[in-house]
C-alpha positions in Angstrom: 117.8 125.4 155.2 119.6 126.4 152.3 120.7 123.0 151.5 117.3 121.2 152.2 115.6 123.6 149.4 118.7 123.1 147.2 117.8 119.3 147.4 114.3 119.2 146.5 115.3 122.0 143.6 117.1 118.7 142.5 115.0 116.4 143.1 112.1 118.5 141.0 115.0 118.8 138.4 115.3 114.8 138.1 111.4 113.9 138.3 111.2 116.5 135.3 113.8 115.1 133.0 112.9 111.3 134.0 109.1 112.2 133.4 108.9 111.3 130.0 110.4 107.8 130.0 109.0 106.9 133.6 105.0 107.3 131.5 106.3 104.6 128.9 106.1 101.1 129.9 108.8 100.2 127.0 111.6 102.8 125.6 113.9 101.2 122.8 116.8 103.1 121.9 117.7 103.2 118.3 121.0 103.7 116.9 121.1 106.6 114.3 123.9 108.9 112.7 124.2 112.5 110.8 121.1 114.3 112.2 117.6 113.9 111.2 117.5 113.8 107.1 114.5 112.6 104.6 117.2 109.8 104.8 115.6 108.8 108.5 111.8 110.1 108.3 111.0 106.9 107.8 112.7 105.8 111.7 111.1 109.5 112.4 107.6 109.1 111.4 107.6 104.8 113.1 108.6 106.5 116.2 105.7 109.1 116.3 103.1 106.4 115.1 104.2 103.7 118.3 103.9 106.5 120.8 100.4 107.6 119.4 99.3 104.7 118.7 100.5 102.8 122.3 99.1 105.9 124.4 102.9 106.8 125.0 103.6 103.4 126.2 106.0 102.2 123.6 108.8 104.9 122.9 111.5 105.0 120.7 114.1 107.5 121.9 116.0 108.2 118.6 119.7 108.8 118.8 122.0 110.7 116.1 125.6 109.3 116.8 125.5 108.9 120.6 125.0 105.2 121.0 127.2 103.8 117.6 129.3 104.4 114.9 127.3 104.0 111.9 129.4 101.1 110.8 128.9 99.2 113.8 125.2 99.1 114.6 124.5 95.5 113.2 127.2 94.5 115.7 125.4 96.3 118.6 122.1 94.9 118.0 123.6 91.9 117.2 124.7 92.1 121.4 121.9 94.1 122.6 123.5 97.3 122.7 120.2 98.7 121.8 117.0 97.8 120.0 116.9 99.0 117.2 119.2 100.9 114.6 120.0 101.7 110.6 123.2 100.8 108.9 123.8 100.4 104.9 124.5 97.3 103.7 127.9 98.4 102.1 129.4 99.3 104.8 130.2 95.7 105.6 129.6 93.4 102.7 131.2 90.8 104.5 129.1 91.1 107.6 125.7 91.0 105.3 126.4 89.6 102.0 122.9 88.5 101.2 121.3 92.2 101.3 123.8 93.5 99.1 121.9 91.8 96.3 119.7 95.1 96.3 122.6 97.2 95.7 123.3 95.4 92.2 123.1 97.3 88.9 120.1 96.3 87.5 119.5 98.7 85.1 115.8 99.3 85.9 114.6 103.2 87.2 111.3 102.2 89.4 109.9 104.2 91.8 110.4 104.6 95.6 107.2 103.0 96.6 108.3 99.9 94.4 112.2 100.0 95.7 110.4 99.7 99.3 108.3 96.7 98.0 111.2 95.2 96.1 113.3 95.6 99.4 110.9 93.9 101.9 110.5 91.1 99.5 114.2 90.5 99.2 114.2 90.3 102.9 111.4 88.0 103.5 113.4 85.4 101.5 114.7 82.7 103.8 118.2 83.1 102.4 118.6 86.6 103.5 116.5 86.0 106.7 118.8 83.3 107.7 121.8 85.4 106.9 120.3 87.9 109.6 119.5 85.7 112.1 123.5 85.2 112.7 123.3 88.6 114.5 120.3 87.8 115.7 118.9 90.5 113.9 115.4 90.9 111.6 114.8 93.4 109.1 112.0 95.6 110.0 112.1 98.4 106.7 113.7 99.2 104.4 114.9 103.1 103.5 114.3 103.0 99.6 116.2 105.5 97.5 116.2 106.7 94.0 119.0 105.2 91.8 122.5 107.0 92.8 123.9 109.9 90.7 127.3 111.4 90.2 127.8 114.9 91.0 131.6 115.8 90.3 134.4 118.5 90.3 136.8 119.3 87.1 135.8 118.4 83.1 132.5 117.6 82.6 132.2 113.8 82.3 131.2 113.2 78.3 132.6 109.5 77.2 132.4 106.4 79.4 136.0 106.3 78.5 136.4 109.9 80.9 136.0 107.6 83.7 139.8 106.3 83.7 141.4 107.9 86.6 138.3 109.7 88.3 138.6 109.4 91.8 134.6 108.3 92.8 132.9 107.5 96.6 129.9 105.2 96.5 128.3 102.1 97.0 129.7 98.8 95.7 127.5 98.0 92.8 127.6 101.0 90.9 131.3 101.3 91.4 132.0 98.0 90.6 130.9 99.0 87.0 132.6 102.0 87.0 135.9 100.4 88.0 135.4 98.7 84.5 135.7 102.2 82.7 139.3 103.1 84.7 137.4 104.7 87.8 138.6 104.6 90.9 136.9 103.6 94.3 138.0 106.2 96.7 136.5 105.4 100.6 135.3 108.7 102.3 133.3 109.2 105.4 130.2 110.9 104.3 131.3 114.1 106.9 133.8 114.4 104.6 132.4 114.6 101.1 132.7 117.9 100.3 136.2 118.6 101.9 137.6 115.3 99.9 136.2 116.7 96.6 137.1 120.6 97.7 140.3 119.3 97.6 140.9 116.9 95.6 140.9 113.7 97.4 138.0 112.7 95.1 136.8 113.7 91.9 132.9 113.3 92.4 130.4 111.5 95.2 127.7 109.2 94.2 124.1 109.9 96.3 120.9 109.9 96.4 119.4 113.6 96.0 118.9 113.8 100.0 122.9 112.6 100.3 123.8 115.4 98.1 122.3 118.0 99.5 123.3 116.9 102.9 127.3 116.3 101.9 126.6 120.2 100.3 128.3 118.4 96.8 126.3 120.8 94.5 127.7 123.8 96.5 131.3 122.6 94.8 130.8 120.2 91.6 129.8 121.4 88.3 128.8 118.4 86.6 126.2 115.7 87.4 124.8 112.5 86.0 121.0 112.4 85.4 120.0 108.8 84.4 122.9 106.5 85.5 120.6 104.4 86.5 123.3 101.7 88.2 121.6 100.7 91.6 121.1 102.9 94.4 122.7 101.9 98.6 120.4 99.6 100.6 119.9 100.7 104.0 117.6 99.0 106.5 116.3 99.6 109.6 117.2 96.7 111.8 116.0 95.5 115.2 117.4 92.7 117.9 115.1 89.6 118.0 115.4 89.5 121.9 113.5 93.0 122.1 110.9 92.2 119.4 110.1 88.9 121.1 109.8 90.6 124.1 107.5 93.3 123.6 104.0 93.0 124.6 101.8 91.8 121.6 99.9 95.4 121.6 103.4 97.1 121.2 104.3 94.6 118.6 101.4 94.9 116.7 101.8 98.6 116.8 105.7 98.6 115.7 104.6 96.0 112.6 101.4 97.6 111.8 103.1 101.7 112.0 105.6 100.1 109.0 103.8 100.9 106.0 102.1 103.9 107.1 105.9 105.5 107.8 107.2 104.3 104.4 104.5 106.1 102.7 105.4 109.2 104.4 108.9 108.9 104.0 107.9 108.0 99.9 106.0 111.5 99.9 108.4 113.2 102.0 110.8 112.5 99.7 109.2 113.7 96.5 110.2 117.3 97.9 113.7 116.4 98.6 114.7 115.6 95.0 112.6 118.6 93.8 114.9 120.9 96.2 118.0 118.9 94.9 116.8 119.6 91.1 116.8 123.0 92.1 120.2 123.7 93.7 121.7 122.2 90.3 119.9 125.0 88.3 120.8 127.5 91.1 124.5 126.6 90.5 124.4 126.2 87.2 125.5 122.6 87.0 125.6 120.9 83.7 123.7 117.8 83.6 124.9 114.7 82.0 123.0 113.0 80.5 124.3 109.3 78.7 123.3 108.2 75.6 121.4 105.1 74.2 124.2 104.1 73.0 126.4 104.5 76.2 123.7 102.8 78.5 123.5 100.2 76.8 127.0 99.6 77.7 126.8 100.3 80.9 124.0 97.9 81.0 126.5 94.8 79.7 129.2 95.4 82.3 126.4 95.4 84.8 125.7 92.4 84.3 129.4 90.8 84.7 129.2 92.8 87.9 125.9 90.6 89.0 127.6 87.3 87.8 130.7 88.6 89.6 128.6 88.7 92.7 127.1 84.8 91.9 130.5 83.8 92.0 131.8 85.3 95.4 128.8 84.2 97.4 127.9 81.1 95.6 130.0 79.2 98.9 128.0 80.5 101.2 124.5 80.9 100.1 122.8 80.1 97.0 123.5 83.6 95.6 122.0 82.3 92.0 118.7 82.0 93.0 118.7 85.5 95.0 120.2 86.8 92.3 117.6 85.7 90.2 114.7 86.7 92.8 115.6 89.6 93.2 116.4 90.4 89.7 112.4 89.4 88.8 111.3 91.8 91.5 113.4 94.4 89.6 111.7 93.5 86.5 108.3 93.6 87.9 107.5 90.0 87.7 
């Protein structure tokens, strides 16, 4: 007797937890990391519209770190590991070399809503759409951030020529001009950010406000840069092909048409995130840095040997010129 009532205690147990996913008709699993950051509202906020929007009939079952490493999750859609996931494009260059286009210095401080606008476009092009299609992959949003910032640990950055030596983690662009001053590109997983600069390993982290607060950086630096203005990561939300040929067209229409309504919440959500980052640098008392006409316009002329530099690597496999050159114009707001 005891064991027949322990049974259906099971049984009650396993209708409970399979409740949710037996009322939707299609669950994708998408491939996040960290926890859930302004960084992933957007992937957030698409999940909550599909489900409302598809009567609970499309769901996306969100996943911090259990399904991939961050670094791998344009290898596991490429395969069908799941259906949909995030990754940043400089984490493998060489696997996307078209997208890192967006991660160029371009010298230009535009707003999120317009980084979203310049992103999508960039991804539209054929060149880049091609590029994707080789892990049979298609670009669904982008995650606009502002332009990247230093915070940093020891003498307070006040000449370009300060740079020689400093130990820096960030995205390729922005480094890539950096590395021209004597800086140093120092890989660090982003888990590790504080602890590398706590002790040493690295003299400062370059983020976007929501990376900083999340790595704890202006809990341990005493500087930071306020208008570097050098490019900022680009990191889309991918899905597989298979999956989003396969979904019904009501569920398709609802993923495509739940897009720009969760960008404009992740653009708002974000205004808040960079107010409570501007905050924690007065609570700290960090100095802000802040560079000079003079020293921009610097900066600006070894950006630009860092965008010809790109031309040249990719010019073999794409026409990097002419995405250059698109991408450049949606930059400039022509």
């Amino acid at each position: 007797m005891k064991a027949i009532k322990k049974l259906g205690l099971v049984s009650a147990l396993s209708m409970a937890v399979m409740a949710p996913s037996a009322m939707a008709d299609t669950t994708w699993n998408v491939s996040l990391w960290g926890k859930q950051r302004a960084f992933t509202e957007n992937v957030e906020k698409l999940a909550e519209l599909v489900e409302q929007k598809t009567n609970g009939e499309f769901k996306l079952n969100i996943s911090y770190g259990g399904l991939s490493k961050s670094k791998e999750n344009l290898d596991g859609i490429s395969f069908g590991a799941f259906e949909m996931a995030q990754f940043c494009a400089f984490y493998h260059a060489g696997k996307n070399p078209t997208i890192t286009v967006n991660e160029l210095p371009f010298s230009h401080d535009v707003s999120l809503s317009r980084v979203a606008e310049i992103y999508t476009a960039v991804y539209n092009h054929p060149i880049v759409k091609k590029d994707l299609a080789r892990w049979n992959a298609t670009l669904l949003m982008p995650t606009p951030m502002p332009q990247y910032n230093l915070v940093g640990k020891g003498d307070v950055l006040d000449e370009l020529s300060d740079f020689e030596g400093m130990r820096i983690r960030g995205p390729g662009g922005l480094l890539e001009v950096l590395t021209k001053y004597g800086a140093i590109k120092t890989g660090v997983p982003f888990s590790e950010v504080r602890q590398a600069m706590d002790s040493g390993v690295i003299d400062a982290a370059s983020f976007a406000p929501h990376a900083h607060l999340a790595t704890n950086t202006t809990a341990i630096g005493n500087w930071a840069t306020t208008n570097l203005n050098l490019g900022s990561g680009d990191c889309p939300v991918v899905v597989n092909n298979d999956a989003l040929d396969m979904l019904k067209p009501a569920h398709k229409k609802a993923l495509l048409d739940s897009v720009p309504e969760a960008l404009a919440y992740y653009v708002e959500n974000y205004e808040g995130v960079t107010a409570a980052y501007e905050a924690k640098l007065d609570e700290n008392n960090i100095t802000r840095v802040t560079f000079t006409p003079e020293q921009t316009a610097e900066l600006d002329k070894a950006a630009a040997t860092v965008r010809e530099e790109w031309v040249k690597q990719y010019k073999g496999k794409f026409d990097s010129q002419k995405l250059l050159d698109f991408a450049a114009a949606q930059f400039a707001g022509k």
